[in-house]
BANUMI-368706 format. One line per field, with one value per residue (C-alpha): x, y, z; residue in three letters; residue number from 1. Coordinates in steps of 0.5 Angstrom, whole numbers, plus 2048, in hexadecimal, padded with zeros to 3 digits. Layout:
// residues N
px: X / ...
py: Y / ...
pz: Z / ...
code: ala / ...
pos: NUM / ...
// end
This chain:
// residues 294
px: 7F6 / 7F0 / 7EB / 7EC / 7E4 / 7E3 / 7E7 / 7E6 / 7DE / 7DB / 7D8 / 7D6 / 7D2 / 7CC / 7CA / 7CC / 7D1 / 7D0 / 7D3 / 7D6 / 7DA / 7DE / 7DE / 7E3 / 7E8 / 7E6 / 7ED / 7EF / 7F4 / 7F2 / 7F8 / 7FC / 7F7 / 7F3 / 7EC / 7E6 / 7E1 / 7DB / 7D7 / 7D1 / 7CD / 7CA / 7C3 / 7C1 / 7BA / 7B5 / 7B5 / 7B9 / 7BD / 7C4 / 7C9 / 7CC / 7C7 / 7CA / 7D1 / 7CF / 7CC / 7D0 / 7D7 / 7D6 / 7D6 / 7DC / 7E0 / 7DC / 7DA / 7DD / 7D7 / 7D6 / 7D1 / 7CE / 7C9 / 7C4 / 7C4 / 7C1 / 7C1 / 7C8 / 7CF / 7CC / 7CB / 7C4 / 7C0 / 7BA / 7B6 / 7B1 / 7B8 / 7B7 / 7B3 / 7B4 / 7B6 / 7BC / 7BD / 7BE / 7C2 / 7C6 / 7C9 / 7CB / 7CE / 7D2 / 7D3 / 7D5 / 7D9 / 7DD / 7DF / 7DB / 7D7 / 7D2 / 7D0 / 7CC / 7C7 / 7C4 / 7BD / 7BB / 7B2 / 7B3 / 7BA / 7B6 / 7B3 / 7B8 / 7BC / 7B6 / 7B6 / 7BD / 7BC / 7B6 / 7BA / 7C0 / 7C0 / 7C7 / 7CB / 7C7 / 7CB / 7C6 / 7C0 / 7BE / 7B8 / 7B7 / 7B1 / 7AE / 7A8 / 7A7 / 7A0 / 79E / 798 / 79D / 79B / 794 / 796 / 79B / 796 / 790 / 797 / 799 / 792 / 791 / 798 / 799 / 799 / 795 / 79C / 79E / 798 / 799 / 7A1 / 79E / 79A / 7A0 / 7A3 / 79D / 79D / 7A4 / 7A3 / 7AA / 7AC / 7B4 / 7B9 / 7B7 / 7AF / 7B2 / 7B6 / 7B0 / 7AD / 7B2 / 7B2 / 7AB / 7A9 / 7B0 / 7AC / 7A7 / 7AD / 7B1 / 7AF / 7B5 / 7B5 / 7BB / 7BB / 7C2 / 7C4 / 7BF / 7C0 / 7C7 / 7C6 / 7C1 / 7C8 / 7CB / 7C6 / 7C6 / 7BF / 7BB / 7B4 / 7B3 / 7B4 / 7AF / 7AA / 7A9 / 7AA / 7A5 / 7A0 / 7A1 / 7A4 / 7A3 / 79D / 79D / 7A3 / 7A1 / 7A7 / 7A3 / 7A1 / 7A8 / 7AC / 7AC / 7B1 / 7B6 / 7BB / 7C0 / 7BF / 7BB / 7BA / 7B4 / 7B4 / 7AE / 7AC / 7A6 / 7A5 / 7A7 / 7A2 / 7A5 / 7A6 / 7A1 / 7A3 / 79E / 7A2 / 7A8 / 7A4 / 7A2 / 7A9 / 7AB / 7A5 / 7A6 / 7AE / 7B0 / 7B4 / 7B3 / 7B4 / 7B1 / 7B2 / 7AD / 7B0 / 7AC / 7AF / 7B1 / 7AD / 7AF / 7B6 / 7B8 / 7C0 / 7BE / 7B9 / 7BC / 7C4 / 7C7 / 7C2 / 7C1 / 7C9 / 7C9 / 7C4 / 7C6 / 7CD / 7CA / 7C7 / 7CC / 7D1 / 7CC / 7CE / 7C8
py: 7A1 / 79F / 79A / 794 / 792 / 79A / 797 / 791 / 78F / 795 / 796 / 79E / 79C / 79F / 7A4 / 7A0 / 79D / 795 / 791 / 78A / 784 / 77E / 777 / 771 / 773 / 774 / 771 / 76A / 766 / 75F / 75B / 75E / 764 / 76A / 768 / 76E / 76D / 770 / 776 / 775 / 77B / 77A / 77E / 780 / 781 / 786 / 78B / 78E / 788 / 787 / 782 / 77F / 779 / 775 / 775 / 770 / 76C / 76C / 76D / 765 / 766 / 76A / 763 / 764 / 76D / 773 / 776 / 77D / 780 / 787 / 78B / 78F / 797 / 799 / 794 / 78F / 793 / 796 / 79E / 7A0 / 7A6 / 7A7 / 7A2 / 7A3 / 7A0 / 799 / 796 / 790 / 793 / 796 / 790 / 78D / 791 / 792 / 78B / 78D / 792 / 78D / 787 / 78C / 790 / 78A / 787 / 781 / 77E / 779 / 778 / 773 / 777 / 774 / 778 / 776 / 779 / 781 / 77F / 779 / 780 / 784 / 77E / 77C / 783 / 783 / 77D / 780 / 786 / 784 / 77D / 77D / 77D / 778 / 771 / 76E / 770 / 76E / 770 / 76F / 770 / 775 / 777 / 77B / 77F / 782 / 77F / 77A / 77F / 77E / 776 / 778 / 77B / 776 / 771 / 775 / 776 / 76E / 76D / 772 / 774 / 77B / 77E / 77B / 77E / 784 / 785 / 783 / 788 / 78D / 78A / 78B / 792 / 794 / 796 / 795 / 79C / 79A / 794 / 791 / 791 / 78C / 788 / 787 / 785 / 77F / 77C / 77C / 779 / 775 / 76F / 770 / 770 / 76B / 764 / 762 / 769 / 76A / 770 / 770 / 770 / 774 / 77A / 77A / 77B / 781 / 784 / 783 / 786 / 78E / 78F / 794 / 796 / 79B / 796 / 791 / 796 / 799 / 792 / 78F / 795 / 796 / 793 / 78D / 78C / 78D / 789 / 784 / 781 / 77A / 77C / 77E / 777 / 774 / 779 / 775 / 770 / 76F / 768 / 769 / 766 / 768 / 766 / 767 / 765 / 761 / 764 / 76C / 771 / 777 / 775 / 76E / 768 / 768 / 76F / 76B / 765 / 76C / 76E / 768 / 767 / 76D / 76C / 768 / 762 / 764 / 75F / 760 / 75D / 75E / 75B / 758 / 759 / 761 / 767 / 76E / 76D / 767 / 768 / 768 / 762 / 75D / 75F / 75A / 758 / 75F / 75F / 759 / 75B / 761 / 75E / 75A / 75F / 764 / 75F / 75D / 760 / 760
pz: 73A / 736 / 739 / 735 / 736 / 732 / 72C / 72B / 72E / 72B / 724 / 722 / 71C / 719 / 71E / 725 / 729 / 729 / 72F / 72C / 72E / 72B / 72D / 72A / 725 / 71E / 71B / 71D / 71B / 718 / 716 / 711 / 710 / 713 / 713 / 714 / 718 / 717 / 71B / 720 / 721 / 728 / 727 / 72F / 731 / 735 / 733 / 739 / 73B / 738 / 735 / 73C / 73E / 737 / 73A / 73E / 739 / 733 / 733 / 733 / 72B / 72A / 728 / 721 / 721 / 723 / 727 / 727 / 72D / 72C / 72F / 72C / 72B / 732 / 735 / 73A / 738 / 732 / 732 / 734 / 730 / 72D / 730 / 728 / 726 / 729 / 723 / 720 / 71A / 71D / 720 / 719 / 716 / 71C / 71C / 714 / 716 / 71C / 717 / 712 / 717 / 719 / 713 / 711 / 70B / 70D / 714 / 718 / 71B / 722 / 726 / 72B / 72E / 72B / 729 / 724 / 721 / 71F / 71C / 718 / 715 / 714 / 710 / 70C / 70B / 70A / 707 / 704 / 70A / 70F / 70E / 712 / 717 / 71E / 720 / 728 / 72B / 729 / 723 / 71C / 71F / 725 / 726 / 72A / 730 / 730 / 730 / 736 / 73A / 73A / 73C / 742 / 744 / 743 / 747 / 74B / 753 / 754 / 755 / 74E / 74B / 74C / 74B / 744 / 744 / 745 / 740 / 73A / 73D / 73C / 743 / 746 / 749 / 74B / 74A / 751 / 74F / 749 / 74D / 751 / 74C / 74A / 752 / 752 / 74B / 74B / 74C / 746 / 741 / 743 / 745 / 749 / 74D / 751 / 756 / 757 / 751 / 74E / 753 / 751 / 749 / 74C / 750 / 74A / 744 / 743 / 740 / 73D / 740 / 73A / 734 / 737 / 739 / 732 / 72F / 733 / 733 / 72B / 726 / 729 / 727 / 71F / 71F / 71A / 714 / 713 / 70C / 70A / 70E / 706 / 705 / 70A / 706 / 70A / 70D / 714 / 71A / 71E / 726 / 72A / 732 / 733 / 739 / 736 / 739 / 735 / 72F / 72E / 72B / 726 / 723 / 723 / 71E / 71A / 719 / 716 / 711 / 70E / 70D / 707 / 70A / 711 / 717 / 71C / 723 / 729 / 730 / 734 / 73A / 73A / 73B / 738 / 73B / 737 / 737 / 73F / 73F / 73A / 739 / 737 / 731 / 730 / 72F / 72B / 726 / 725 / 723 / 71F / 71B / 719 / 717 / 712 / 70B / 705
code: unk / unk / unk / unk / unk / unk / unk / unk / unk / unk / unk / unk / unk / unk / unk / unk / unk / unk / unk / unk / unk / unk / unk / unk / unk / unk / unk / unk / unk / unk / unk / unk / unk / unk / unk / unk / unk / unk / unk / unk / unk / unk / unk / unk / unk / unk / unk / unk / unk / unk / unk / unk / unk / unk / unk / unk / unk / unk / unk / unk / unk / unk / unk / unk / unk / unk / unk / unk / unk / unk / unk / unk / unk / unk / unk / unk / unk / unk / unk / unk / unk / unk / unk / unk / unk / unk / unk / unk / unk / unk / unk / unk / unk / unk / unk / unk / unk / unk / unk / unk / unk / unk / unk / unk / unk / unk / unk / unk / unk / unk / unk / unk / unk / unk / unk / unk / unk / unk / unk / unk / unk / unk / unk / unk / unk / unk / unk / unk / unk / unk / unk / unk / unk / unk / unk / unk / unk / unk / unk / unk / unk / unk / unk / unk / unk / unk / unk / unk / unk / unk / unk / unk / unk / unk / unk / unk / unk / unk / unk / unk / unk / unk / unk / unk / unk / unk / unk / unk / unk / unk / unk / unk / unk / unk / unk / unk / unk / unk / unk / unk / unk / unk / unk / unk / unk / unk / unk / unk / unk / unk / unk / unk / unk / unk / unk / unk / unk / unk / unk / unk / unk / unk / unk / unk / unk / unk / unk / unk / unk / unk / unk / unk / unk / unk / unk / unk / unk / unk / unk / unk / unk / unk / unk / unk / unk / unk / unk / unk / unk / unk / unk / unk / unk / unk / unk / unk / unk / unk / unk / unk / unk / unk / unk / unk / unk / unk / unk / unk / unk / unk / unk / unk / unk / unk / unk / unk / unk / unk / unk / unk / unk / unk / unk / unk / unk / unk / unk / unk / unk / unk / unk / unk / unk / unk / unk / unk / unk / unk / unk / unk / unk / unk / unk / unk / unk / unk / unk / unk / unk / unk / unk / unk / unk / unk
pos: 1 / 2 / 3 / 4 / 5 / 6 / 7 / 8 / 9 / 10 / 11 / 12 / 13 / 14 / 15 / 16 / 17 / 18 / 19 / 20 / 21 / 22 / 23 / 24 / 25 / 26 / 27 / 28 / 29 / 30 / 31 / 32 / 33 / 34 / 35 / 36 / 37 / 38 / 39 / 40 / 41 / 42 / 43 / 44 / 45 / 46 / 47 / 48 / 49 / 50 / 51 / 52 / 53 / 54 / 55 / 56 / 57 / 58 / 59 / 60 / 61 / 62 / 63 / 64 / 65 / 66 / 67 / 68 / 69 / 70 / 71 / 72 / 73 / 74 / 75 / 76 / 77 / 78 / 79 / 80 / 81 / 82 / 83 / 84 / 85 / 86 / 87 / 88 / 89 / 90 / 91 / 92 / 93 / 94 / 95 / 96 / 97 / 98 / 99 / 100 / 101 / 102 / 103 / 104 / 105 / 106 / 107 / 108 / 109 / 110 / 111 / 112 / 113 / 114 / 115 / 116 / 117 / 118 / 119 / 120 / 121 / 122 / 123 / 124 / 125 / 126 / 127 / 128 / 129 / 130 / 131 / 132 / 133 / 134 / 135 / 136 / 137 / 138 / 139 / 140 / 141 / 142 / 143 / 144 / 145 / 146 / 147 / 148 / 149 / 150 / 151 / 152 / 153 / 154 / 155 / 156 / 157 / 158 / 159 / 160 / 161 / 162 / 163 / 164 / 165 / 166 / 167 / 168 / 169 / 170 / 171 / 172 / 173 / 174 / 175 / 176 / 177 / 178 / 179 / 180 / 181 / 182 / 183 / 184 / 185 / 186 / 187 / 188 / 189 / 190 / 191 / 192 / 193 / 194 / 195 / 196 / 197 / 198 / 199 / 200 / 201 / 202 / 203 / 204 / 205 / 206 / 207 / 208 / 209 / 210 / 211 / 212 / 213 / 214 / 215 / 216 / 217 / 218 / 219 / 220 / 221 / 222 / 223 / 224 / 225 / 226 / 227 / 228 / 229 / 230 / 231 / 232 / 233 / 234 / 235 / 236 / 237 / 238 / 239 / 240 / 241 / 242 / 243 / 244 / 245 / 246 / 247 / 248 / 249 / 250 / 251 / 252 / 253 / 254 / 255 / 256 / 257 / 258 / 259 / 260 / 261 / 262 / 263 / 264 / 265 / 266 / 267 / 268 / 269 / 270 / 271 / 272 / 273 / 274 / 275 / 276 / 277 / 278 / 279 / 280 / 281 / 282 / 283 / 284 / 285 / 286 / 287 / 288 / 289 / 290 / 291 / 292 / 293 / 294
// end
């Protein structure tokens, strides 16, 4: 018998195999009618993480959209290839590929840190099918990093500081090293730091060395999509974390100036794990925003 998890939660599309999930239904009864409820693409970070630490903090929206988790080529539960292939680029067109493959007009597109990138691009390139955007912690530039470095030296233990210096380098050898880095820096992420629960997202994550690393190390470091964001028209929310070491605030304020109507939402209390610091004002806002209509 074929394994249910091949054919339902794998997507061949464009030259590799795409992991996915499904959250909520997507057709519910209201009254006397079948009422559709819109889509949510939940745009993970990293490079090198995977889609699962967002099932702990999302499925409180599934009354309002039926959410669909993936993971990047290379990375989670997707198939691994050339590392050369994990750009952003195909990250883009790799969600294309997804939403089309799945059947969906517009969506509403969420991206968290990395993930803010990829769903930023998406909407530059792909205007037409982003019913709305959230852009959640995460920067239109690389500079970010030069910034993200002077604030771990400012905050960090020497400890701190020089697991950063791994991460710049894209210096990661296997999936222990990077697991080592997120219990030793889980403190500089998250204001309301919990080791319990931290370590147990850890266990639960499959990461990818090889993605972080040739990001980190390359393209990374060019990035830069600010003078394109005017392009965006869907209706956007941009959320930022005053104490964010990875991706400052100050990127988030950018953010919002360039976009046309963007909103912009700074928590005061969070750092770069906002949906860990701030939960329920997180959940509330993003509520809030995908239920309004231009």
């Amino acid at each position: 018998m074929p394994n249910v998890e091949e054919i339902e939660m794998r997507a061949r599309v464009r030259d590799t195999e795409i992991y996915f999930d499904i959250d909520g239904a997507g057709l519910v009864p209201d009254g006397g009618r079948m009422v559709e409820k819109p889509a949510m693409f939940v745009v993970h970070g990293g490079p090198g993480m995977d889609h699962s630490s967002y099932k702990s903090s999302l499925p409180l929206l599934t009354d309002k959209v039926q959410i669909v988790y993936f993971d990047h080529r290379g990375q989670g539960r997707s198939a691994r290839g050339l590392k050369e292939t994990y750009t952003l680029e195909n990250n883009v067109d790799d969600m294309e590929a997804l939403r089309d493959y799945l059947g969906f007009d517009k969506i509403i597109v969420l991206g968290t840190s990395y993930g803010g990138m990829v769903a930023l691009s998406y909407a530059i390139k792909y205007p037409e099918r982003v019913s709305h955007l959230l852009a959640v912690v995460t920067s239109s530039e690389g500079t970010c990093l030069e910034r993200a470095k002077q604030i771990v030296k400012e905050r960090g233990t020497s400890e701190q500081q020089s697991m950063a210096d791994r991460l710049f380098a894209g210096a990661f050898e296997n999936e222990e090293q990077l697991r080592e880095f997120m219990e030793i820096m889980g403190p500089v992420y998250s204001r309301k730091y919990d080791a319990k629960m931290a370590q147990e997202r850890r266990m639960r994550a499959v990461l990818s060395p090889d993605a972080i690393n040739f990001a980190f190390s390359g393209f990374l470091r060019t990035y830069n999509i600010t003078d394109q964001l005017h392009k965006i028209s869907a209706p956007t929310l941009v959320i930022g974390g005053r104490y964010d070491w990875i991706c400052a605030p100050e990127y988030s304020e950018l953010i919002a100036s360039k976009i046309p109507g963007a909103d912009l939402r700074i928590f005061e209390e969070s750092g770069h794990w906002v949906a860990a610091d701030e939960h329920r004002a997180f959940i509330d806002v993003i509520r809030g925003f995908i239920t309004y209509k231009r």
